[in-house]
N, C-alpha and C positions, 0 to 999 in steps of 0.2 A: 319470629316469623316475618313483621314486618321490614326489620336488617334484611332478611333472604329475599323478598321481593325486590326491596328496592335494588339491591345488588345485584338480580336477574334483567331487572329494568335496565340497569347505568348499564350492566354487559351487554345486552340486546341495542343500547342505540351505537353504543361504541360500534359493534361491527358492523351497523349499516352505515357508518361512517368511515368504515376503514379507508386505507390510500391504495392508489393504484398504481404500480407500476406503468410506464410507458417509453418504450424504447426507442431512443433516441439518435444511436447512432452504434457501429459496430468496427471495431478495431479491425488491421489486417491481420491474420494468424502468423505474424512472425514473432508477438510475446511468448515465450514458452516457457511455460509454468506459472505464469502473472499469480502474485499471490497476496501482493498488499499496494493500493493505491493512494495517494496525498496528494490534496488539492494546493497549491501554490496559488493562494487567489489574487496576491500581491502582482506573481507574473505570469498570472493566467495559461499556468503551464500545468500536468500533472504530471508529477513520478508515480513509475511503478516497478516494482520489483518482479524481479522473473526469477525465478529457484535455474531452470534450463537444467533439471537433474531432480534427484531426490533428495525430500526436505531436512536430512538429515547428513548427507555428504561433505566433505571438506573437498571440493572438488575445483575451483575457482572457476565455474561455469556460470555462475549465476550475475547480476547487471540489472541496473537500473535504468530505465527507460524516459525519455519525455515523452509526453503525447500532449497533443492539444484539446482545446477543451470543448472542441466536434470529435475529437478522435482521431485524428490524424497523427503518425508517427511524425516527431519533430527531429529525435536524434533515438534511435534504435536502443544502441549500446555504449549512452551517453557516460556510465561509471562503469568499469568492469574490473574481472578475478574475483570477485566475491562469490563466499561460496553459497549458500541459499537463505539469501535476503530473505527479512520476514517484516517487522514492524518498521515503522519510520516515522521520524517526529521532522518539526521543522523549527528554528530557533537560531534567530542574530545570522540573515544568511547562510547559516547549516542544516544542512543534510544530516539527519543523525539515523542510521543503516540498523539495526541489532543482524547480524551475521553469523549464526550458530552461536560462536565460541567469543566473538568479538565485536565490539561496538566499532564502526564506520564515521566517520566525519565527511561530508564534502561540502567544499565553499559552492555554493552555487553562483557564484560571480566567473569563477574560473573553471569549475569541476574537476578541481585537484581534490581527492581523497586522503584520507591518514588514519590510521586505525589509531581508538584511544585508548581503547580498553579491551584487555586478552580477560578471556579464563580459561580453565582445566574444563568445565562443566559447561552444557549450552546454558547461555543467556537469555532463551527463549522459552 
């Protein structure tokens, strides 16, 4: 009985403690389908991924985005032909895309792309 208390206690300050959102700033509506963001804190840039179709298509609609870190579009359709972008890591100046069926690479020095890795199956 006294574990349930306390553990009523520790949950009751917890959510008078919770955190609050507060909104900060709002992007223009030209990302379409935005669906994964990564912070670049090195150069204070974010990618974000736009599907720009359904999440499952092999359509080469989809693109990567800059935005600045008020929000600001820096370059629109900075990577493009992908087809609906989903996760993204960051690593030795690379861009690393997962893309349905294939992994993405871009240098972000140049924003040349290279796909590294195919499958049969999504990778996602």
């Amino acid at each position: 009985m006294k574990s349930l208390i306390t553990l009523l206690l520790a949950m009751g300050t917890l959510s008078l403690s919770a955190q609050t959102l507060t909104h900060k700033w709002t992007t223009e509506p030209s990302l379409r389908v935005p669906e994964s963001v990564l912070l670049d804190a090195k150069n204070n840039v974010l990618y974000v991924s736009s599907i720009d179709g359904t999440p499952q298509n092999k359509d080469g609609n989809g693109f990567i985005s800059q935005v600045t870190l008020d929000g600001k579009i820096k370059n629109l359709k900075w990577v493009t032909g992908l087809d609906a972008p989903k996760g993204m890591g960051l690593h030795n100046n690379n861009l690393y895309i997962a893309d349905i069926s294939r992994l993405v690479t871009v240098d972000i020095t140049t924003g040349k792309s290279q796909i590294h890795l195919t499958s049969k199956a999504p990778l996602f």
